[in-house]
C-alpha positions in Angstrom: 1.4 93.4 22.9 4.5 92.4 25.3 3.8 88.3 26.3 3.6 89.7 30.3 0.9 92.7 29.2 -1.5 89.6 27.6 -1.3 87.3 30.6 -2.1 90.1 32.9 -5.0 91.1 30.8 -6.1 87.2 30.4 -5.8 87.1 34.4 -7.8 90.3 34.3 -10.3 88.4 32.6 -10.2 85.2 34.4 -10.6 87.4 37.9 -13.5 88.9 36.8 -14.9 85.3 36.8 -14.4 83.4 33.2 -12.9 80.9 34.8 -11.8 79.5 38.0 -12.2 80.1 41.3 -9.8 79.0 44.0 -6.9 81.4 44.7 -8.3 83.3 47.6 -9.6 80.2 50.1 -12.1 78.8 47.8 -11.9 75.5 46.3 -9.0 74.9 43.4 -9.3 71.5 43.5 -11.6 68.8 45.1 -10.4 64.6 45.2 -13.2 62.2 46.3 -11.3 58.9 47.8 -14.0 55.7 47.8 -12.3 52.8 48.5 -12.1 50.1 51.6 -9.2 52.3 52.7 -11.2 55.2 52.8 -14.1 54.1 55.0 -14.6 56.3 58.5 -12.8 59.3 56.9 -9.4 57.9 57.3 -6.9 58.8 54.9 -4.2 56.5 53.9 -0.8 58.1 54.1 0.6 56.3 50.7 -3.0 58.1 49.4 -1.4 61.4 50.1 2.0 60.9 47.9 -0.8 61.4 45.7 -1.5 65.3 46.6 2.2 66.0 45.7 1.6 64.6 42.4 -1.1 67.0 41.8 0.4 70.1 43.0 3.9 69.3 41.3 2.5 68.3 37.7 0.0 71.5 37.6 3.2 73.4 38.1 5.8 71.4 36.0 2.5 71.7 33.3 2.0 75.4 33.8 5.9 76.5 32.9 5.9 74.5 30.1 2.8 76.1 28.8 3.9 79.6 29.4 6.7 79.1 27.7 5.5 77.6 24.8 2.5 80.6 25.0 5.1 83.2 24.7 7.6 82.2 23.2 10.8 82.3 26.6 13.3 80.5 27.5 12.6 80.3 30.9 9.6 81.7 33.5 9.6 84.8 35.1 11.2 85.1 38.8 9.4 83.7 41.1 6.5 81.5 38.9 6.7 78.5 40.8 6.5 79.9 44.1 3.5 81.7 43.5 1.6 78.5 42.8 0.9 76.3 46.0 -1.7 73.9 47.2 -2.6 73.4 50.5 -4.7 70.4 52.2 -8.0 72.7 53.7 -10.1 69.7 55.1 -11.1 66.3 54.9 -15.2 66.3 54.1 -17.8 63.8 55.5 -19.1 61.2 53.3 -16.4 59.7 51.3 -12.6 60.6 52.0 -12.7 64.4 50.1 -9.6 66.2 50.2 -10.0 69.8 49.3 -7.0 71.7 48.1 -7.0 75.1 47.9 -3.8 77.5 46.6 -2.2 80.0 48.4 -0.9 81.8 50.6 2.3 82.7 48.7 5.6 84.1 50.2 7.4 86.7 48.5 6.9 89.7 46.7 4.0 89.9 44.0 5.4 89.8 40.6 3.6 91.7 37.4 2.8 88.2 36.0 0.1 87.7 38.8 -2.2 90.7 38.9 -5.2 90.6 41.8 -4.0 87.2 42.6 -5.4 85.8 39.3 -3.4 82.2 38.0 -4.6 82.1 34.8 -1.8 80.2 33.2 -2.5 77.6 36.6 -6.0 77.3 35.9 -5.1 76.3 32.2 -2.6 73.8 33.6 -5.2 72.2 36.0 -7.4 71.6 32.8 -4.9 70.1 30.8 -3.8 67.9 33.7 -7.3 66.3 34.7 -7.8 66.1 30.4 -4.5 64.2 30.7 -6.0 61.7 33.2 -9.5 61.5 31.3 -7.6 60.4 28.3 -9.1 63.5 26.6 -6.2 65.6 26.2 -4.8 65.9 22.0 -1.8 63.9 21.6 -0.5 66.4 19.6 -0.2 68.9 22.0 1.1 67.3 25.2 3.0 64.6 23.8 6.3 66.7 23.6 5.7 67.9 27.3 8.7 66.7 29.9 5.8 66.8 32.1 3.7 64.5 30.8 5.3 61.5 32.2 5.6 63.6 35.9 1.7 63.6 35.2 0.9 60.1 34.9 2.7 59.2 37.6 -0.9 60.0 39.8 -2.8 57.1 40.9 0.8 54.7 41.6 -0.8 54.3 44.6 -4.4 53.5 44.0 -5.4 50.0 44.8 -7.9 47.6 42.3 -11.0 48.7 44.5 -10.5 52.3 44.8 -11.5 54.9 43.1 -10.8 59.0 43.1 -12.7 61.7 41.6 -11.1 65.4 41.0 -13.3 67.8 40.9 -12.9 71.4 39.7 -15.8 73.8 41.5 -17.3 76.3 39.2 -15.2 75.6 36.1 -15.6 75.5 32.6 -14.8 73.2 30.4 -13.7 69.5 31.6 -14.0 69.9 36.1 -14.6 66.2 36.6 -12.4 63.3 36.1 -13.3 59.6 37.7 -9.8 58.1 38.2 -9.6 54.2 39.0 -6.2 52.0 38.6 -7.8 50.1 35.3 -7.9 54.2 34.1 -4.8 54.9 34.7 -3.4 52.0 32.9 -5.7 53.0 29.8 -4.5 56.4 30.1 -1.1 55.8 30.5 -0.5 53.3 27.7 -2.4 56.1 25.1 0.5 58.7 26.2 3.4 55.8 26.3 4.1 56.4 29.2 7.9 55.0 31.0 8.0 51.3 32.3 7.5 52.1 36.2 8.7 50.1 39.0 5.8 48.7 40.7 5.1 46.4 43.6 2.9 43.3 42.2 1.7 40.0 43.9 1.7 38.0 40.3 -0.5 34.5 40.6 1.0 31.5 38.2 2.9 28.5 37.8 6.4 27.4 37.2 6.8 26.4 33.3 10.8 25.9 33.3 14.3 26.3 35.4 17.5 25.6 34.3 20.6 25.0 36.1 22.0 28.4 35.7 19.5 29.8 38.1 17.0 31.1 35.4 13.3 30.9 36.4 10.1 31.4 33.9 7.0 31.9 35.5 3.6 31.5 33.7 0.8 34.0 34.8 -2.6 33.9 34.7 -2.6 36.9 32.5 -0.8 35.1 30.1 3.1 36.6 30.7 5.9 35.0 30.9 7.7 36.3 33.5 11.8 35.6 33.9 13.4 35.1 37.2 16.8 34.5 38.8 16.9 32.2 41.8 20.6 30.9 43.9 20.4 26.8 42.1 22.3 26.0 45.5 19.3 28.0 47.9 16.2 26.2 49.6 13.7 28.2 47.3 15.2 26.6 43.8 14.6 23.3 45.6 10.8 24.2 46.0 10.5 25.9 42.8 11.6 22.1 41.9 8.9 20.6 43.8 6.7 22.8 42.2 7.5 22.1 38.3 5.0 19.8 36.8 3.2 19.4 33.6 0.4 21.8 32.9 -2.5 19.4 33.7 -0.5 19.2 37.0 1.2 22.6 37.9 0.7 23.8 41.2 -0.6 27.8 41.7 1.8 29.7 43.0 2.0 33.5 44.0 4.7 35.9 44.5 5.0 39.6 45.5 8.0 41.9 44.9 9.3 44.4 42.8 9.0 44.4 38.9 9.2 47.2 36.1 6.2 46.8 34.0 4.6 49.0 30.9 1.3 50.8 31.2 -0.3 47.9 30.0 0.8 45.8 32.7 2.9 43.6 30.6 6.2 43.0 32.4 9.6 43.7 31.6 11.9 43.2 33.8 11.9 41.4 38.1 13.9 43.0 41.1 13.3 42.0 44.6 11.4 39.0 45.4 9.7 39.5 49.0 7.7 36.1 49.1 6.5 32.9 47.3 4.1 30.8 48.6 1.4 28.1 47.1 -1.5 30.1 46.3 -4.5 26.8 48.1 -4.2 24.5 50.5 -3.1 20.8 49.9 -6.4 19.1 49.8 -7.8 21.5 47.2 -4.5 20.7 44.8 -4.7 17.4 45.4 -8.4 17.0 44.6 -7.5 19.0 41.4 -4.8 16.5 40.7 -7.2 13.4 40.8 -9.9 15.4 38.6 -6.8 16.6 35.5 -5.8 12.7 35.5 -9.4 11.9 34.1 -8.7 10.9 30.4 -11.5 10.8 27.7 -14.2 8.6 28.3 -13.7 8.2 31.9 -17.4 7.1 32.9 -17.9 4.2 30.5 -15.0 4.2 28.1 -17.0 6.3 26.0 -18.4 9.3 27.8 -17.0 11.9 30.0 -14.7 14.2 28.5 -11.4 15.2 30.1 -10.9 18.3 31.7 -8.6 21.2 29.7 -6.0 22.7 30.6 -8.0 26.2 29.9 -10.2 25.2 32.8 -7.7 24.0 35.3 -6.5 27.6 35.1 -9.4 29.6 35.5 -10.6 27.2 38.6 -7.1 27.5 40.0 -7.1 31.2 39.5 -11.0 31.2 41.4 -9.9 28.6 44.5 -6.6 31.2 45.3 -9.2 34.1 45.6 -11.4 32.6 47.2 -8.2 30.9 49.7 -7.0 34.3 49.9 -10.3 36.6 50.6 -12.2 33.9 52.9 -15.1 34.2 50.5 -16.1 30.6 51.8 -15.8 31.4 55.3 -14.4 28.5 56.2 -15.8 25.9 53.5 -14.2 24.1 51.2 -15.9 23.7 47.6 -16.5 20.2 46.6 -14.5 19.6 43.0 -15.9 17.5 40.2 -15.5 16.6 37.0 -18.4 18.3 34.1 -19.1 15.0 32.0 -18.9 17.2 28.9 -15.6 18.6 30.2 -14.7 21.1 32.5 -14.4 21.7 36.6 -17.3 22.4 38.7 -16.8 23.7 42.2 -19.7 23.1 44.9 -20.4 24.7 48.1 -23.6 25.1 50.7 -23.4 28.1 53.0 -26.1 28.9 55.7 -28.9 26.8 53.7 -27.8 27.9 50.1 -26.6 25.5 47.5 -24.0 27.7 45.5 -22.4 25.6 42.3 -19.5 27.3 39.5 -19.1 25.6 36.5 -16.3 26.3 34.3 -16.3 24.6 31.0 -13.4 23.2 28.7 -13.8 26.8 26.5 -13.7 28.7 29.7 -17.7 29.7 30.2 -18.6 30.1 33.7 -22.1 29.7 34.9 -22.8 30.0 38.6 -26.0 29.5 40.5 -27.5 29.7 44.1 -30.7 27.7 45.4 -32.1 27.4 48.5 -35.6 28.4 50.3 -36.7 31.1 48.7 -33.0 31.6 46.7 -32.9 31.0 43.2 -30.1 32.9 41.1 -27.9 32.0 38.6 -25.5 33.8 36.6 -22.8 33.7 33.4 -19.9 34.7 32.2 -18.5 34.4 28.8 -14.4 33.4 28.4 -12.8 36.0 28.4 -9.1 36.3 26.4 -7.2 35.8 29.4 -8.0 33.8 32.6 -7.2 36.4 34.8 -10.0 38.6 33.2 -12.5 35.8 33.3 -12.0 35.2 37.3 -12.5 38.8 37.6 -15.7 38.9 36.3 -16.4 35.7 38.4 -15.6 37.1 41.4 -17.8 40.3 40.9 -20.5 37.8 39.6 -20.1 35.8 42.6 -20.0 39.0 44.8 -23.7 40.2 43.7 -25.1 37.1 44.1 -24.0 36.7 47.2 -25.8 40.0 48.6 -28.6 39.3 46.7 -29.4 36.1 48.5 -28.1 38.2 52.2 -31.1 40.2 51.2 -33.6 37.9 50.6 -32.6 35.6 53.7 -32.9 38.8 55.6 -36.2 39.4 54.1 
C-alpha cells in the first residue's frame, strides 16, 4: 500500500471517531493557567509565548513522524500549512485557553481526507507524553524537535502551574505542567543549557584582582563572575567579603545559561545586586555567629554553625523580600544546644523558628486559642530546606487566620 493511501485510510479511521476531536471548531487542545498571574482571567502576555510553543513543536513533531512513518525525505506540499491553532476563548474559573485548529488556506491535499490530522493527533500525544516525562527515550531521543519541545514552560513562574488537556482522547489527554516539571523533564531528555533570567540568593566566597568574582549560592553553586576591579560595584563586592560565619546575603538578577537541573554554567548580563536584609537583622546575626562554645558559663551553650547561619539567612531574605512579617522584625537568638532561633508576635500570636546546628527546623504558633507547631527535616541543600519552611510557615499561618476568625 502507497505511504499516502495508509494515512488517508488511518485518517479515515480517526474521522470516524478513534481518536481525536478538534479539527472542525471543537476542542484540539485545552491549557488550564493557575497561578497569582492568572487570577481575574487575565492572561499574561509572556504566558502566551507559550501557545507558539505548542503549535510549533506539534508541527516540527508531526513531520518528523511522517517521515520516519513512511519512509520520505521530505513532507508533502503544503503539510505544515494545513496544521494551525487558533486562541477560541479564555474560560471562567482559572485562566483556560482553548485552542482549536483550523481554518486552513490553500488547496486540500490527498494527505488530509475529510479534514482528518491523523498524523497531528499522534504528534499532540507524543508532545504532552514528552512533557509528562512518559515518552520512550528511545524513540524521541533522535528527534531535532525534541529540544523545540521542551522549550514550553520558559516562561512559567515557581507558583504557577498549567494543565493541557486533550478532550475526548485516548490514551495520555492530561498533563500537569509546573516549572519543578519541567526541570525533571527536561534533565531525563538532556536537554540544551538555556539562557535564563534568575535572581540567584548567596554570598561572596572570593575576588581577585583580575576582576574574577565567585559567588556562593544557597543551592550550593559556585557561580563565576566578571566585575571592572576599578568600578564602584568591585568596591562593594569588597565590603561584602567576609568569612563564612560573617558573610553578608546578597542577591543578584541577570542573565545566566544554566542546565535542566538548574546548575549553572556560564553568567551574562548582571541587572542588579543588592543586600538581600536590612542592617539591623545582619548585624544582630553578626553578634549571634561570634558566640564561641560555651558561651553561657564557659561550659554550656554551643556555638552556632555555619549550616544554620545559611538556612536563617536564606529565611530572613524571604521573609525581607515577601513582607511575610508585615512590618515586624523577628527577634534572633542563640539555641543553647546550637543553632538560630527567630521570634516574632503578630496580632496576639507568638510565632518562634528554630533552626538547629544539623539544619532541623521546628516552628510553632501560640496564642488564645492557637496552638500549632510544625517540622522540617534538613534537607541536602539550604535552599530546599527554606522552601519547605516557607510553605510550612505559609499553612500555619492560615490555619491560625481561620481560627482567629472563628
Amino acid at each position: 500500500m502507497e505511504p499516502e493511501k495508509s494515512l488517508n485510510k488511518e485518517a479515515q479511521a480517526l474521522s470516524a471517531g478513534q481518536a481525536c476531536s478538534g479539527h472542525s471548531g471543537e476542542p484540539f487542545l485545552e491549557l488550564h493557567w493557575e497561578g497569582r498571574r492568572f487570577k481575574n482571567i487575565q492572561f499574561p502576555v509572556s504566558a502566551a509565548k507559550e501557545l507558539g510553543v505548542v503549535e510549533s513543536a506539534i508541527k516540527a513533531l508531526a513531520r518528523e513522524m511522517w517521515i520516519k512513518r513512511y519512509r520520505k525525505q521530505r513532507v508533502p506540499k503544503g503539510f505544515s500549512s494545513k496544521f494551525n491553532l487558533f486562541l477560541d476563548r479564555l474560560s471562567q474559573g482559572c485562566v483556560n485557553t482553548v485552542l482549536v485548529a483550523g481554518p486552513t488556506t490553500g488547496s486540500q491535499t490527498e494527505l488530509f481526507v475529510d479534514d482528518s490530522y491523523a498524523v497531528f493527533d499522534e504528534a499532540a500525544e507524543v508532545f504532552l507524553k514528552i512533557l509528562a516525562g512518559e515518552a520512550d527515550e528511545s524513540e524521541v531521543v533522535d528527534f531535532k524537535a525534541l529540544d523545540e519541545a521542551l522549550t514550553f514552560g520558559k516562561t512559567l513562574e515557581p507558583e504557577d502551574e498549567v494543565k493541557l488537556y486533550r478532550p475526548g482522547c485516548r490514551g495520555l489527554n492530561s498533563v500537569v505542567f509546573t516549572r519543578s516539571k519541567r526541570a525533571d523533564v527536561r534533565e531525563k531528555y538532556g536537554a540544551k543549557d538555556e539562557e535564563q533570567t534568575l535572581q540567584i540568593s548567596g554570598w561572596v566566597a572570593s575576588l581577585d584582582a583580575k576582576g574574577e568574582l565567585i559567588l556562593s549560592t544557597y543551592d550550593g553553586q559556585s557561580v563565576k563572575i566578571f566585575e571592572d576591579p576599578a568600578s564602584e560595584g568591585w568596591n562593594q563586592y569588597k565590603k561584602w567579603l567576609a568569612p563564612d560565619r560573617l558573610s553578608r546575603p546578597i542577591r543578584m538578577e541577570g542573565n545566566f545559561l544554566a542546565s535542566p537541573s538548574g546548575k549553572i554554567s556560564k553568567s551574562g548580563s548582571i541587572d542588579f545586586v543588592e543586600e538581600s536584609y536590612p542592617d539591623d537583622w545582619y548585624r544582630r546575626m553578626a553578634v549571634v555567629m561570634n558566640f564561641a562554645d560555651g558561651w553561657i558559663d564557659g561550659q554550656n551553650g554551643e556555638a552556632v554553625s555555619v549550616q544554620a547561619k545559611r538556612i536563617v539567612d536564606a529565611i530572613l531574605s524571604y521573609f525581607y523580600d515577601e513582607e511575610i512579617l508585615e512590618g515586624n522584625r523577628p527577634g534572633i537568638y542563640p539555641l543553647l544546644r546550637g543553632g538560630i532561633q527567630l521570634e516574632w508576635d503578630f496580632d496576639g500570636v507568638d510565632w518562634s523558628i528554630e533552626v538547629d546546628n544539623v539544619g532541623n527546623v521546628e516552628l510553632s504558633a501560640f496564642g488564645d486559642g492557637i496552638d500549632l507547631d510544625g517540622e522540617v527535616p534538613a534537607a541536602q541543600t539550604y535552599q530546599e530546606t527554606t522552601a519547605k519552611v516557607i510553605k510550612t510557615l505559609e499553612s500555619m499561618t492560615a490555619k491560625a487566620g481561620s481560627k482567629s476568625d472563628e
